[in-house]
N, C-alpha and C positions, 0 to 999 in steps of 0.2 A: 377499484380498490385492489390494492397487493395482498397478497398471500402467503406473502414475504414472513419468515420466521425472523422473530426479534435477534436471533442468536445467527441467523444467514448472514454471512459477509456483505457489505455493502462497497461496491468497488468501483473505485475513480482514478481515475489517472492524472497528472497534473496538466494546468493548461498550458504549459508549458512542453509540451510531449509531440509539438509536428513534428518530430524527424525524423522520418522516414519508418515509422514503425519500431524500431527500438526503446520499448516502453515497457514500462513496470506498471502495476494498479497494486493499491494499497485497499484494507477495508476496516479505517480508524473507528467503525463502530462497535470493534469487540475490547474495546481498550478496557471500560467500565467493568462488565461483566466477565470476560474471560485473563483482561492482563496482555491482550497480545497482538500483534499487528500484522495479520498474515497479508505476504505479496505472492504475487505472481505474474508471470510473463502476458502482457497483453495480446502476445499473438497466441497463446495458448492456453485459453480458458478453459478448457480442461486438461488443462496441463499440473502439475504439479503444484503446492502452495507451499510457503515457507512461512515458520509463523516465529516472530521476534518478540521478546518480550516488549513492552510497552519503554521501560524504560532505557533498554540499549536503544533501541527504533528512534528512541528523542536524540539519545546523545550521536547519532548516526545523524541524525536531518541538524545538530545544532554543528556537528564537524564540515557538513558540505555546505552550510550556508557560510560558515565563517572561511572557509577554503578560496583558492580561486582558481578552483574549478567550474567549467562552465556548467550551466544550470538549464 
């Protein structure tokens, strides 16, 4: 069993993220209850977090999916 606080980030990175370590993790379970989508650098987990409101975070992920930017 986890221990885990409802309100602890829960963070994942995309499965799309082998290269070479240059990765972000997201933890879309404070969306509900706090409004906000904090990131941070996968190689430095305790590094720094950046926290986006819920809804720029969407219109961010609805720009790079429509882009053609690689993914």
């Amino acid at each position: 069993m986890t221990t885990e606080s409802p309100e602890s980030p829960r963070w994942f990175k995309s499965s799309f993220s082998e290269n070479g370590g240059a990765c972000i993790e997201v933890a879309n379970n404070l969306v509900a209850s706090r409004g906000v989508v904090p990131v941070r650098d996968s190689k430095a987990l305790k590094g720094p977090v950046l926290s986006f409101p819920a809804s720029s975070f969407s219109v961010f992920i609805a720009g790079v999916m429509a882009s053609s930017l690689p993914r």
